[in-house]
C-alpha positions as CSV (number, residue, x, y, z in Angstrom):
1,X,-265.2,13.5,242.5
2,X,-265.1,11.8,239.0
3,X,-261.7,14.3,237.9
4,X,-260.0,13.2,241.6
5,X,-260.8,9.3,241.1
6,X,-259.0,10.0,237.1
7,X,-256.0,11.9,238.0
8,X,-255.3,9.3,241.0
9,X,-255.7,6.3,238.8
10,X,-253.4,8.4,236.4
11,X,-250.8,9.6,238.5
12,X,-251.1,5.5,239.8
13,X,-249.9,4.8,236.2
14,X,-247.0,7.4,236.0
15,X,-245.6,6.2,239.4
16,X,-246.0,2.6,238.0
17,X,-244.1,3.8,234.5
18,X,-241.2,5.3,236.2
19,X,-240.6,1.9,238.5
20,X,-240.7,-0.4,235.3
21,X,-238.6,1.8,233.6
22,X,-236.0,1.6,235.8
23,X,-235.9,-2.0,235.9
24,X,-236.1,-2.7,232.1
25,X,-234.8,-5.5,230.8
26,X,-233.6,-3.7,227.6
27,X,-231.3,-0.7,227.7
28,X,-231.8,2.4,226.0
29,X,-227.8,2.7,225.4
30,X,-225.0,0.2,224.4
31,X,-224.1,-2.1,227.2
32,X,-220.2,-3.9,227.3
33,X,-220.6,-7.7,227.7
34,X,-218.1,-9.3,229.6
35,X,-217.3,-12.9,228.1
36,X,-214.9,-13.8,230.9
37,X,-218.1,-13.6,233.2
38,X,-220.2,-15.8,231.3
39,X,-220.7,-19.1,232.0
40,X,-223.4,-20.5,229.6
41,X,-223.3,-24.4,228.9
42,X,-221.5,-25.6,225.8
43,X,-223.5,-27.9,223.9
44,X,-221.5,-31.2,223.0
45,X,-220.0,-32.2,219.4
46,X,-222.4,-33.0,217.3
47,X,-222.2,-36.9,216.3
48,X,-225.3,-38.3,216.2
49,X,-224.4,-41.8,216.2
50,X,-222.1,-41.6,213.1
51,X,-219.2,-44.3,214.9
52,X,-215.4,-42.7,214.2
53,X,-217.4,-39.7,213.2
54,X,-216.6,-35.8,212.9
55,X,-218.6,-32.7,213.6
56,X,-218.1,-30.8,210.0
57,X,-219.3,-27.5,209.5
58,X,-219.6,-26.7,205.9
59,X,-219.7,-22.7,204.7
60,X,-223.0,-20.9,202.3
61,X,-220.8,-20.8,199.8
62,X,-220.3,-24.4,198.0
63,X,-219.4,-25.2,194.7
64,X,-221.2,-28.0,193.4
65,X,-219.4,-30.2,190.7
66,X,-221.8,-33.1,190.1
67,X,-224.3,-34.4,192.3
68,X,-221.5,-36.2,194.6
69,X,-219.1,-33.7,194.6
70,X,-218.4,-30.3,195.8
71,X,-215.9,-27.8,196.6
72,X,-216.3,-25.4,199.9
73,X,-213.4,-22.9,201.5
74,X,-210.8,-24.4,198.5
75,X,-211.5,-28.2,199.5
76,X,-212.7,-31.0,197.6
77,X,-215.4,-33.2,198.9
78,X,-216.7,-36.3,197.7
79,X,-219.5,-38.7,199.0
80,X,-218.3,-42.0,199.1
81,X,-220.7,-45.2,197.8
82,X,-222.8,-43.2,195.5
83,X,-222.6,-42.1,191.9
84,X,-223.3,-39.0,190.5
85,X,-226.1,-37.5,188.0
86,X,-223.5,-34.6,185.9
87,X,-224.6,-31.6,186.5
88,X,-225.1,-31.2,182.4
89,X,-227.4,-34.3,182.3
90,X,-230.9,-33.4,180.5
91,X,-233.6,-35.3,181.2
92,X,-236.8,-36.1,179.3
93,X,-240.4,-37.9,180.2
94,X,-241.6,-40.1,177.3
95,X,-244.3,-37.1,176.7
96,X,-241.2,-35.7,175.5
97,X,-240.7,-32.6,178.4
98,X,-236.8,-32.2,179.1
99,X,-235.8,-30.7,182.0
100,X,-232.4,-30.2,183.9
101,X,-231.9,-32.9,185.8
102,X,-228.3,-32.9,186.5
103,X,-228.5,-29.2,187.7
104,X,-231.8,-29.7,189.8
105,X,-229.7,-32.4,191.7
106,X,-226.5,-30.4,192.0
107,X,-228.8,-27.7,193.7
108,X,-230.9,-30.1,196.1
109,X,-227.5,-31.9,197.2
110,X,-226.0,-28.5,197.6
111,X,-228.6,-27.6,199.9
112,X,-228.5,-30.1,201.7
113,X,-224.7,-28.9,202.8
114,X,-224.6,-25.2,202.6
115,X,-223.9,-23.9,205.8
116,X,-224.9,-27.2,208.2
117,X,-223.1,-28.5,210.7
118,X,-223.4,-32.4,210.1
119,X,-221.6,-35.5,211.6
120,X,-219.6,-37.4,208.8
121,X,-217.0,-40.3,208.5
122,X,-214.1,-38.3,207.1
123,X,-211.1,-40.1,204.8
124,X,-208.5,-37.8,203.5
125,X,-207.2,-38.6,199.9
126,X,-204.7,-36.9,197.6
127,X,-206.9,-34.8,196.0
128,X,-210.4,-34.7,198.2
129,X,-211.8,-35.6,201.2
130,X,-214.2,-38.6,201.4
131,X,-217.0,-38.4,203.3
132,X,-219.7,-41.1,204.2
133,X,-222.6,-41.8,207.0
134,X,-223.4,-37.9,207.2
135,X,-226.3,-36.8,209.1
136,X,-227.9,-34.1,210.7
137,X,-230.8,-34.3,213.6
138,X,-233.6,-35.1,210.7
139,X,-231.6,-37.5,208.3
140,X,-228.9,-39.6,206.8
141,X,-227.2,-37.5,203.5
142,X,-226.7,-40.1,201.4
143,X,-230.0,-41.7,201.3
144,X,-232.2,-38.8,201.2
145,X,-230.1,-37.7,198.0
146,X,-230.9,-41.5,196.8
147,X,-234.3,-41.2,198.0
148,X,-234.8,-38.0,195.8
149,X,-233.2,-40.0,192.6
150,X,-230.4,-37.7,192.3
151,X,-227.7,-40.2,192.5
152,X,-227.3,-44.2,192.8
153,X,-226.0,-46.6,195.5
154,X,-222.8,-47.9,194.5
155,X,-223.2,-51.6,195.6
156,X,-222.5,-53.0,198.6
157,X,-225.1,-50.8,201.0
158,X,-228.4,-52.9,201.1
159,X,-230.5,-49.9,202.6
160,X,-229.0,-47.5,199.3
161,X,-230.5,-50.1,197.1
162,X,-233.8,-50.6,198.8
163,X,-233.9,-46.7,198.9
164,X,-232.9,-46.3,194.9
165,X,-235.4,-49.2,194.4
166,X,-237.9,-47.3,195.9
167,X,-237.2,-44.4,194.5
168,X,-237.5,-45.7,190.9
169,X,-240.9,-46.8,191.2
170,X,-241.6,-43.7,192.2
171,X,-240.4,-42.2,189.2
172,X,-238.2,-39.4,191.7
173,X,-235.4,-37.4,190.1
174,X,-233.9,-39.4,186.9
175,X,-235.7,-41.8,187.4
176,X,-238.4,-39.8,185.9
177,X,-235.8,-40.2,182.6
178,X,-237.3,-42.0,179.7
179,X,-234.3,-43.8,179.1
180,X,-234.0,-44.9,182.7
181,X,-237.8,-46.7,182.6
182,X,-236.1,-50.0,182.3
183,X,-232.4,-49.3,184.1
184,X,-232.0,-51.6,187.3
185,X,-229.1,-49.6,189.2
186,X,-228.1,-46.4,187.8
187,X,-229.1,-45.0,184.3
């Protein structure tokens, strides 16, 4: 009785098998995939609430130049009301520890880029192409790179300078300089 009850509840399991198998979600061979046929949505441009705005997507490969400037796919890019740490700038505490400051904040502004789509105010000049007001969906460029002290507001921009102001008391990037302890805007 016990062998009939086990090979019914088995062959229950093979029968079951075989039905699944047949309609499996994944295929077991190369499948063509018509895109004519498909009709998924298309999400809309990216702006973000950047006004005259463009959706920019930048490549993984970026050349940093300073902490304001890059090159990506042979084109210059600059961001506009902020000025740069140089990418040789060392850095030292008053204990005395240097580091490379200039190259830490060419690397967290490159990140910050590589291979993002982010809305920007674009100006095209001879040489570059400014950019201002980028964002993503979690921040505004420019003052998270202030934020970090890898750069400083270039006037004008109230929320730069109340960002820079706050991130000099808390010592962040440059700031952290000995010779900036007692710089107001930029050191």
């Amino acid at each position: 009785m016990m062998r009939l009850i086990v090979s019914a509840a088995l062959w229950l399991f093979v029968l079951t098998s075989s039905a699944l198998a047949q309609d499996a979600v994944w295929t077991s061979k190369p499948v063509r995939v018509e895109p004519s046929r498909q009709n998924f949505e298309r999400l809309p441009t990216l702006m973000l609430g950047v006004e005259g705005g463009v959706s920019i997507s930048f490549p993984l490969r970026i050349d940093m130049q300073d902490s304001t400037s890059f090159a990506a796919n042979g084109v210059n890019y600059q961001i506009k009301d902020l000025i740069p740490v140089a990418s040789s700038r060392l850095c030292q505490t008053q204990a005395g520890v240097r580091w490379s400051c200039g190259k830490q904040a060419s690397i967290f502004v490159g990140n910050l880029f590589r291979g993002k789509t982010l809305a920007c105010k674009v100006e095209r000049k001879a040489d570059h192409i400014a950019l201002s007001g980028c964002r993503d969906l979690r921040m505004e460029i420019s003052k998270e790179i202030v934020a970090q002290g890898f750069a400083f507001p270039d006037g004008g921009n109230g929320d730069l300078q109340t960002t820079a102001m706050s991130a000099r008391e808390r010592r962040a990037g440059v700031w952290n300089d000995a010779d900036c302890l007692n710089a107001l805007h930029s050191c």
